[in-house]
N, C-alpha and C positions, 0 to 999 in steps of 0.2 A: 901082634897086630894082624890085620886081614887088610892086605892090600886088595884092591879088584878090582881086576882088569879089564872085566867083562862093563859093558856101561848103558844095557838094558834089561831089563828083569823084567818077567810075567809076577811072580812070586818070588822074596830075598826075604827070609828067616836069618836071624840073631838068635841063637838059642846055648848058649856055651853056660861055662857053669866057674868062667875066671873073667877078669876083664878084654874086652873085644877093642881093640881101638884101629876105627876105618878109614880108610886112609886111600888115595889114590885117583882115581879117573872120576867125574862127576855120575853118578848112579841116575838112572832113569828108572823107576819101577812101577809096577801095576799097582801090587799088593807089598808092603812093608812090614814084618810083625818084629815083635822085639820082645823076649820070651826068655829073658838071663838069667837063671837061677844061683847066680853068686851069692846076695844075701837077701836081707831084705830092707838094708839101709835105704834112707833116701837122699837124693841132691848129692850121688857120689857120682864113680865115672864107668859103668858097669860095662854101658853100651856107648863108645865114643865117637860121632860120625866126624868127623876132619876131612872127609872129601865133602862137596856138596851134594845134594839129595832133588829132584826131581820127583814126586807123587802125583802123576799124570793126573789130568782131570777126569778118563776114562778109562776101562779098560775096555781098546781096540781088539778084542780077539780074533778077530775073521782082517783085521788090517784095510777096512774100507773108507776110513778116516770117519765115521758115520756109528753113532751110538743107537746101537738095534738092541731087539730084544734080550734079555738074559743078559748084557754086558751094561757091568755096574760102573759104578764112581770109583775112582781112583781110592787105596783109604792105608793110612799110617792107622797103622793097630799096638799100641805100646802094652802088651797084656803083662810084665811081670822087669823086673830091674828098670834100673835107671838109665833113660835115655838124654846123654850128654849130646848139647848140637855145640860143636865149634865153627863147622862151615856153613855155608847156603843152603837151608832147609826151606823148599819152596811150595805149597800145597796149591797144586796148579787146577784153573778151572778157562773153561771156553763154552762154548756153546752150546758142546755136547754134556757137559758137566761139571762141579765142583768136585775137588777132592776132599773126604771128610776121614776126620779121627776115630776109629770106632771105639777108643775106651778109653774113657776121658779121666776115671779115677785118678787122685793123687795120692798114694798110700805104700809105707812099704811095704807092706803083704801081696802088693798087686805090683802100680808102677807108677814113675813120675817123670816126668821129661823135665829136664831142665835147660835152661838158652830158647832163642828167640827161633820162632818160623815165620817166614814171609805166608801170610794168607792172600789169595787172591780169591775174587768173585767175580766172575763174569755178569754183563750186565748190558742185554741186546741192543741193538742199535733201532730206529724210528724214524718213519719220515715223521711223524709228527708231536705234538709236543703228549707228554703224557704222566701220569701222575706212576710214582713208585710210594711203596709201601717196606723200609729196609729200619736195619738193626747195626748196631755195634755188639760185634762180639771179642773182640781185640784188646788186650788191655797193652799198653805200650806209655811208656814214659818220658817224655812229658804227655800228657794224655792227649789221644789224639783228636784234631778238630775239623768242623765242616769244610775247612780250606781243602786240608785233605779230599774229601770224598770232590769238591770243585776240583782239586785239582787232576784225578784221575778220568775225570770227568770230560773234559779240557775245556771247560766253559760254565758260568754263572748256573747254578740251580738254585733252590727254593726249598728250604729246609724249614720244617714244620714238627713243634712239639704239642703233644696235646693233654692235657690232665681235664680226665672228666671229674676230678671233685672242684676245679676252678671254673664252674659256669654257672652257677646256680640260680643267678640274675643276669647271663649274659644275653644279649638281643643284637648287639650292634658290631657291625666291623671295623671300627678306626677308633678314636676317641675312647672317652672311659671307659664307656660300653667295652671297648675292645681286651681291656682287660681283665675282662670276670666271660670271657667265652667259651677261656679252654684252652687256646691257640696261642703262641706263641711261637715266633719265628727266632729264627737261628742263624744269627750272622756268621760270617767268615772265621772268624774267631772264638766260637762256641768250642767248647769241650764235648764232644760223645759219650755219654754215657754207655757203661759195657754194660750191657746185658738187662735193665732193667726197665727200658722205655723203648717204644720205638720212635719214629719220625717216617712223618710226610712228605716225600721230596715228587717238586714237579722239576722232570726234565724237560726242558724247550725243544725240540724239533731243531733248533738251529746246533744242537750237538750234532747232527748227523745221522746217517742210517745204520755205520760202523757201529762195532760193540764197543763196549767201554772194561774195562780190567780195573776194577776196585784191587789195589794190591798195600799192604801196608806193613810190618813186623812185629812183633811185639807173643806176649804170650795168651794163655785163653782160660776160661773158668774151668775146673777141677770139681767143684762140690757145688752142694745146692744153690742155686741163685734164687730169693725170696724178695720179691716187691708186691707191692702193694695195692689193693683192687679196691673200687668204692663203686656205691650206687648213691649217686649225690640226685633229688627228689626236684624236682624242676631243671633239670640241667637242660643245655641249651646245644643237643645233636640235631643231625638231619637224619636220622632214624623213626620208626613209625612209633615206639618208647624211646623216648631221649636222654634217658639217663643210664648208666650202669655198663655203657659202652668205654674199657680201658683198652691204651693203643700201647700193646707188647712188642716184645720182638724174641726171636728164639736169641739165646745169649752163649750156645755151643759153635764151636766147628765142626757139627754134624747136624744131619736133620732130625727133627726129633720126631716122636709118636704124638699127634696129636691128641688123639683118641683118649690114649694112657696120662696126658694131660689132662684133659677134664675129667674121666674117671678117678685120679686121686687125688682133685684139689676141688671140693666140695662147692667152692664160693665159685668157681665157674662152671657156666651152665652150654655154653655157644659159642664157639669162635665164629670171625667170619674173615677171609681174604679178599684180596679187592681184583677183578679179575680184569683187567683194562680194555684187551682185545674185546670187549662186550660190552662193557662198563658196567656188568654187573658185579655185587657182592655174594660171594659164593660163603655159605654156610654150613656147619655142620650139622646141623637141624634140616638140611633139606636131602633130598634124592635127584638122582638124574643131572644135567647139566649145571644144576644152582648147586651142589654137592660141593664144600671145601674140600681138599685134597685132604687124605689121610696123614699128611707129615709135611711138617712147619719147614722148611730148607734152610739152608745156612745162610745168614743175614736175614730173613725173612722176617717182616714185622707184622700183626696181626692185633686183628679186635678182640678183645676175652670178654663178653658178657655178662656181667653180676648182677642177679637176680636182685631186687628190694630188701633189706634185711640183710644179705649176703656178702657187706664188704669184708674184710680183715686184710689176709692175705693170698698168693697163689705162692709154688714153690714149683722149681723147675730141677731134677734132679738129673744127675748123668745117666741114670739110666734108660732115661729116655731115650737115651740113641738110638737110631734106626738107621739102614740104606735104603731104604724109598724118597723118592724127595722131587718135588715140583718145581719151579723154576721161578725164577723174577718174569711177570709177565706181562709184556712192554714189546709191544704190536703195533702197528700199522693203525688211525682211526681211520677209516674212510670216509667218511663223515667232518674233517677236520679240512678247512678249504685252503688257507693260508694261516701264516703264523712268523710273528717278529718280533722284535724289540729296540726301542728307542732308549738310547743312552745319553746322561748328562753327564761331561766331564769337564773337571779344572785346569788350569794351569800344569797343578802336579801331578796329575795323571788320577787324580780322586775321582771316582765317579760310582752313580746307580743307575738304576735300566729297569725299565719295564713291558711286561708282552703284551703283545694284541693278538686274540687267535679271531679269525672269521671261523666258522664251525655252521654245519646244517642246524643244529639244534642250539646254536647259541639264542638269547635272550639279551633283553637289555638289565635282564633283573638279574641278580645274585643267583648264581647256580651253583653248590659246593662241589658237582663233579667236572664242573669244568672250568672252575673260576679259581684264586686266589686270591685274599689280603695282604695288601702291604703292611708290613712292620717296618719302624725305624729304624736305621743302622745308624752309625756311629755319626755324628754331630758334625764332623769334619769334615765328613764327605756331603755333595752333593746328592739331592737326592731327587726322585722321579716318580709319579703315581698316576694311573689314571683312576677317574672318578664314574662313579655307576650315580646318577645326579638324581635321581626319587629316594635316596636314601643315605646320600651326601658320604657313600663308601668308598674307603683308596684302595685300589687293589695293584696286588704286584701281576697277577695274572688276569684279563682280563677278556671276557670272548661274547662280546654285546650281540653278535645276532651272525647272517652268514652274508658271503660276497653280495647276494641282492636287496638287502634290507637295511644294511650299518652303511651311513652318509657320514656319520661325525659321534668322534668321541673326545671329550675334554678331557685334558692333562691337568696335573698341578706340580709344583716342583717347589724344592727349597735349595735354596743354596747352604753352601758349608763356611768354611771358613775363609775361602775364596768367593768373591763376585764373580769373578771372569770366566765364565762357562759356556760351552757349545754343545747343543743338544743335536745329536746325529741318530742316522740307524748304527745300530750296532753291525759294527764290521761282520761278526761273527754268523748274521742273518741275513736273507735277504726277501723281496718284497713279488710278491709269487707272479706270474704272467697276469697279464691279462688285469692290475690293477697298482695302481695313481695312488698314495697317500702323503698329503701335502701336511705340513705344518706349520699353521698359522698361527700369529701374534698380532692379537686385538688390537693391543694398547697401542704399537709401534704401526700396523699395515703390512708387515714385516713377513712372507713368508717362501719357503721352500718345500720343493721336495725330497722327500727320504730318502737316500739314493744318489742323490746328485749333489749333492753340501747339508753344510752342517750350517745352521742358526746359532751365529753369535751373539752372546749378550753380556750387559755387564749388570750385575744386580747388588741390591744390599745382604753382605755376607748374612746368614741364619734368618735369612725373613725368606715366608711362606708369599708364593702367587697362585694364588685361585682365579678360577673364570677369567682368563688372559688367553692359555694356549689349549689349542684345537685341533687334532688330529682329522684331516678331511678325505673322505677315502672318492675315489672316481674310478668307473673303468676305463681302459684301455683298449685299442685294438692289437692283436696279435700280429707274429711275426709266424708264416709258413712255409714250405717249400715243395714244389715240384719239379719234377726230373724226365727227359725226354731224351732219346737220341739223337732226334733232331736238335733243338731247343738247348741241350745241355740242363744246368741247374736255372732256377727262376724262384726269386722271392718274393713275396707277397706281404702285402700288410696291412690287412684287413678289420677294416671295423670301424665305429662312428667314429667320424672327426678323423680320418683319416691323413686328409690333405692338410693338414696342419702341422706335421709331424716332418721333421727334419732326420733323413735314415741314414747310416753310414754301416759299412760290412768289411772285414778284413778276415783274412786267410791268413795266418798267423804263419803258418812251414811253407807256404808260395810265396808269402809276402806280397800279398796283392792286397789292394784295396781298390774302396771307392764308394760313391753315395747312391742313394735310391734306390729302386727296388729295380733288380735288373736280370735279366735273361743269359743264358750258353756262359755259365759259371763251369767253370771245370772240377770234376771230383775234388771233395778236399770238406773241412770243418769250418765252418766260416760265423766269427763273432758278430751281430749284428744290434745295431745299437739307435736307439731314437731319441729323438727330446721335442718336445711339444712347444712350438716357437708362442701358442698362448697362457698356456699357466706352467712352463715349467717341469711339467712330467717326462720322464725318463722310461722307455722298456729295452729290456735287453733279452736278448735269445741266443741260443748258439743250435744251428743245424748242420746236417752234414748233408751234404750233397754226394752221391754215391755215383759208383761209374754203371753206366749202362752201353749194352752193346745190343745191335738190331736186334729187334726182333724176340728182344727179352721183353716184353709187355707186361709182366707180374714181376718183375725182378728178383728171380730166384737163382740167375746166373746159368741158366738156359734155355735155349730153343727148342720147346718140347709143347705138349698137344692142347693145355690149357692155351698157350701162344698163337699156335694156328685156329684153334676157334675164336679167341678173342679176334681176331684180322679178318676172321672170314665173315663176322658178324658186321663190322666195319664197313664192308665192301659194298658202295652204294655206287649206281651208276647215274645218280644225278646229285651227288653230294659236290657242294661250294666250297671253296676254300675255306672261310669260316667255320665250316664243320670238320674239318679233317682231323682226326683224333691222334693220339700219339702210337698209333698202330701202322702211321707214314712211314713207311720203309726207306722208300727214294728221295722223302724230302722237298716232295715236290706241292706239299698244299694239298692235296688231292688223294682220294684212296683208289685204286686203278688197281686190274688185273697184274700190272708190274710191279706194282707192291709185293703180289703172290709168288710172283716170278724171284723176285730177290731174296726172299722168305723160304723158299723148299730148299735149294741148295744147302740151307745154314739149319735144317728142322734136326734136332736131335742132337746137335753140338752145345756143347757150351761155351763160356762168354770168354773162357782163357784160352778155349784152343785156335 
């Protein structure tokens, strides 16, 4: 046995030539190989890890926690005997990288792992909502399902499969039509398929900015993966040819060679990746910034383009593996204004949910890069859609135009097996500054706001309401704050309709409160909160109010020479108390030669000394 003691490695070679069995302190390592030349059996115990295994996501050489040049992917290399996992086998990925397998054969002459490894894929965080383009390549037992990827997720997404030979007649988004498009959504309960399709997932913005850890166990494909490519002749894409576009996914735990992909599988001609940070689709057919990336990454799902004539099949081999590899790329839209979702739930806790994004380039018509279809889930549950009304479409995702343009969007809902449902904002999101979305019910007069309660109702269990409820968006005025050393903190609340607004503020570690907008607040973070005594509306804010000491005018925490010009510019000898700016030294209303006087003694110090 090889006890070892040691529990970081750059490089840890297995190369013996009897059986090895590891044992002892969890291993942390860069690079992993496994090289036994005992026999050339398979599924025996040549190489046996019994401690657990760490395969960093990078290799840190220089130790600046920061993936630079020439420092690759973490990578388990099983080049020759059998690698037994008994403990915690974990292929670690973050930011900076995945860790990937570089020799994925299963054969005695070469090598085969046998027992499970934790895969993990890192997967960036966003303020706002944004489409992902991912793959299963895990095969694990019972198989694994889209709960899974929601659940690493830690919130509701939107899982989408696509077959371009099922669109031939498709034109519409809901209804029959909806079923010959292509698309096809993936409940909670769906199976992942390993390695032979990909999926569409939009994440919401209300997961957060944090990254997300796809992590799941199970084992990985060894030999060729072979699926199935068509060029179906009126198919129904948003591409400039609409047919012949099939949605892959790499199906290794390594990145593969693009390139060497389409040079040995005849029937494709083009890949393309979806590059989000842009919203362009980057391709291999182009040059320059529209250029796909030379190598597919791990989970990575991808377009494979088949020419007319060109269907059969593609074949994805292990030797496609590569260490180059691109990343999930899920960015910041700036362009993206706000972004929510309204949930309806039962009794039992049953419920469905759907977004509103406001967006500059939103539209009121159907846009595929920035919209989504609803599909139906289970019967049981309640369910929630809003409606794009010139084309009578239910979408799960939906982004009608931007803050200055969208007044109102209609909802429809169905109940499940319960009537008794409350339609609220989803806890998990909230409703951006600066705007009002009420929810209104036709039929009853009945309405709120998002944010402030939840709309109860009781309905008839599995029957559909259309043209009843109404999402009504208004703006707000905002909550802001200035700081003075006279003056202390002051908050403001600006905007139309101001004086309607009922405001309240609290200091959560002073424990202070109190209502309206008010002046000589003392340093500190203070929650502040409105509700509109005529319709209803709610804004909340939270500011900090920071400590200022004389004579710090830029607040940089000292008395230094931007400070005395700013005061000297100030200095007016027929200035009113109404004009005295926050450059009052003495506090007197007034800016006066003694201002100057209290100001030089303190020029050059800072604000703790």
């Amino acid at each position: 046995a090889n006890n070892i003691s040691g529990t970081t490695f750059g490089l840890l070679k297995f190369n013996g030539d009897t059986d090895q069995d590891i044992t002892g302190q969890k291993i942390t390592v860069d690079s992993l190989v496994v090289e036994n030349t005992q026999n050339d059996a398979t599924n025996d115990t040549d190489v046996d890890f019994q401690a657990d295994v760490d395969i960093v996501a990078f290799d840190d050489a220089d130790g600046d926690s920061e993936r630079d040049s020439g420092e690759s992917s973490g990578v388990f290399n099983p080049l020759e005997g059998t690698t037994k996992i008994t403990g915690t086998f974990t292929m670690n990925s973050d930011a900076d990288g995945t860790a990937r397998i570089a020799t994925l054969a299963d054969a005695g002459a070469t090598s085969d792992v046998v027992g499970n490894i934790t895969f993990e894929r890192y997967v960036p965080g966003t303020a706002s909502t944004s489409w992902l383009m991912m793959g299963n390549y895990i095969t694990t037992s019972p198989a694994m399902t889209v709960q899974s990827w929601m659940d690493d997720f830690g919130g509701s997404i939107y899982v989408y499969a696509h077959s371009e030979a099922d669109q031939a007649n498709g034109s519409g988004l809901n209804g029959a039509a909806n079923n010959n498009n292509g698309w096809s959504y993936q409940s909670s309960g769906t199976s992942l398929t390993t390695g032979d399709e990909g999926y569409f997932v939009i994440a919401p913005s209300s997961l957060g900015t944090n990254g997300h850890t796809l992590s799941n166990s199970g084992t990985y494909n060894t030999s060729n993966v072979v699926v199935s490519v068509s060029h179906t002749n009126n198919a129904n894409m948003p591409f400039h040819d609409p047919a012949g576009w099939n949605l892959l996914t790499n199906p290794f735990p390594s990145p593969i060679n693009a390139d060497d992909f389409i040079s040995t599988n005849g029937s494709v001609s083009e890949y393309y990746v979806y590059e989000n940070s842009s919203g362009n689709w980057l391709s291999s057919a182009q040059t320059g910034s529209l250029e796909a990336p030379s190598a597919i990454d791990i989970g990575q799902a991808f377009y494979a383009y088949v020419a007319n004539g060109n269907g059969g099949t593609a074949t994805f081999t292990p030797s496609l593996a590569t260490d180059g590899q691109n990343t999930f790329v899920r960015e910041v839209d700036p362009m993206e204004q706000a972004a929510f979702a309204v949930q309806i739930k039962d009794e039992a806790g049953r419920f469905g949910s759907t977004t509103i994004r406001l967006h500059e380039e939103g539209q009121p018509e159907f846009q595929a890069n920035l919209d989504a279809p609803y599909k139906a889930g289970s019967s049981a549950n309640p369910r929630i859609w809003s409606v794009i009304p010139d084309i009578d479409a239910r979408m799960a995702v939906n982004t009608p135009g931007s803050f200055e343009t969208v007044t109102e969007v209609p909802l429809a809902i169905k109940a499940g097996l319960s009537g008794e449902v409350t339609i609220e904002l989803d806890e998990m999101t909230t409703i951006s500054e600066g705007l009002c979305v009420r929810l209104l019910d036709v039929e009853t007069g009945n309405e709120i706001a998002l944010g402030a309660e939840g709309l109860e109702l009781t309905l008839e269990p599995g029957e559909t309401y259309e043209d009843r409820f109404f999402l009504e968006f208004l703006s707000t005025p905002t909550f802001s704050s200035t700081v003075s050393h006279c003056d202390g903190g002051t908050i403001h609340f600006n905007g139309e309709g101001a004086q309607d607004w009922l405001i309240s503020w609290e200091d959560y570690e002073a424990e202070t409160e109190g209502t309206g907008c008010v002046t000589n607040l003392d340093p500190g973070v203070y929650q502040l909160d409105g509700v509109n005594i005529l319709n209803g509306c709610v804004a909340s804010s939270q500011v900090e109010i920071v400590e200022v000491c004389m004579g710090d005018f830029n607040f940089n925490g000292s008395r230094d020479i931007p400070d005395l010009l700013m005061l000297l510019v100030e200095l007016h000898p027929n200035q009113t108390s109404e004009e005295a700016p926050a450059t009052d030294c003495d506090c007197d209303g007034i800016m006066s030669i003694s201002d100057l006087l209290l100001f030089l003694p303190n020029f050059g110090d800072n604000c703790n000394e």
